[in-house]
C-alpha positions in Angstrom: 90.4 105.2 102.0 86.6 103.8 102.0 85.5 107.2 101.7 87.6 107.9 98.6 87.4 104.4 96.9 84.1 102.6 96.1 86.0 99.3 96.3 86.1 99.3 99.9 82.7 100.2 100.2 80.6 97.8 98.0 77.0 97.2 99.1 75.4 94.5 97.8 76.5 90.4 98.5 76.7 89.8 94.4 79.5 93.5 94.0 81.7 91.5 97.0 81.4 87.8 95.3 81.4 89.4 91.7 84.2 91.7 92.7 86.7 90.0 94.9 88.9 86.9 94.5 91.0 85.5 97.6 94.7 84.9 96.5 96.0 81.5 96.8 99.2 79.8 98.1 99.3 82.4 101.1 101.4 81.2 103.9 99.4 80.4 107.5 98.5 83.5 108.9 98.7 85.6 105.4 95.1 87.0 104.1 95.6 88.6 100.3 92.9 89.5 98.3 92.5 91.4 95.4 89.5 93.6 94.1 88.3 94.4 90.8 87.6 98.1 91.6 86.8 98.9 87.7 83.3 97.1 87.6 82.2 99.5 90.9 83.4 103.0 89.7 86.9 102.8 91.3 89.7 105.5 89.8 91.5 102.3 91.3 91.1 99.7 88.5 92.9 97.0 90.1 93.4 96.6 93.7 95.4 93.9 95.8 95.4 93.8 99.6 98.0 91.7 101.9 97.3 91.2 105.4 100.1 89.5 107.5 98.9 88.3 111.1 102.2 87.0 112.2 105.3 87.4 113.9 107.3 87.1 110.9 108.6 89.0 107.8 106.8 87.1 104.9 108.2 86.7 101.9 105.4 86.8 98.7 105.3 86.6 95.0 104.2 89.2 93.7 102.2 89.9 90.1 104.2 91.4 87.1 103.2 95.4 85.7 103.0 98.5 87.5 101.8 99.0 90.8 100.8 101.9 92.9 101.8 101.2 96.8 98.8 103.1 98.6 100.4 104.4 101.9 97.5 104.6 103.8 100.0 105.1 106.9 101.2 108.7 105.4 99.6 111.8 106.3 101.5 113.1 104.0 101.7 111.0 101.1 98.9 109.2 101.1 99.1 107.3 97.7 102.2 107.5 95.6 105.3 105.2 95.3 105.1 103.3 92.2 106.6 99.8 92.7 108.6 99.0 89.6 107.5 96.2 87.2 110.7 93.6 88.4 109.6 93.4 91.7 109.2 89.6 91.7 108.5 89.7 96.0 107.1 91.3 98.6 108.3 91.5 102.0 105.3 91.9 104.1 106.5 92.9 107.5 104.9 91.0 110.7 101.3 92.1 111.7 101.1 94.6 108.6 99.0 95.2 106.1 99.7 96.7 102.5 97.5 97.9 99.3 98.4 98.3 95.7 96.8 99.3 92.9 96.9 100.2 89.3 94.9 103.2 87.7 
């Protein structure tokens, strides 16, 4: 994924400040970002990233329009299951990580 996507891959201190924005509200244990891959070249525009580091299914909000779940776990489909505009939650399962974006 960092060799495909400039957004993982940012180089200077003021692209990761400028560029990144921690999500708030996460339950203990729950890292979520997300990354404004537009303003470093990204096809990527927008990109959110959920880390859960605990033993549990968490259950998050999640942010209205059309996402795109990157399934970074797939050999085979690495990027493709659109997650419908009504998902209100996610369901991050324990010690899992997930990515969306939006082109």
């Amino acid at each position: 994924i960092r060799k495909e996507h400039p957004a993982f891959r940012m180089k200077t201190t003021n692209e990761i400040v400028d560029n990144i924005r921690f999500l708030d509200n996460m339950p203990p244990g729950v890292v979520a970002y997300s990354i404004n891959g537009e303003a470093v070249g990204d096809r990527w525009k927008k990109i959110l990233v959920y880390f859960n580091g605990t033993s549990d299914t968490q259950k998050l909000d999640f942010p209205s329009g059309s996402w795109f779940w990157a399934n970074v776990s797939s050999h085979l489909d690495p990027y493709g299951n659109i997650i419908p505009t009504s998902m209100e939650n996610l369901f991050l399962e324990p010690y899992s990580r997930m990515i969306f974006y939006q082109e």
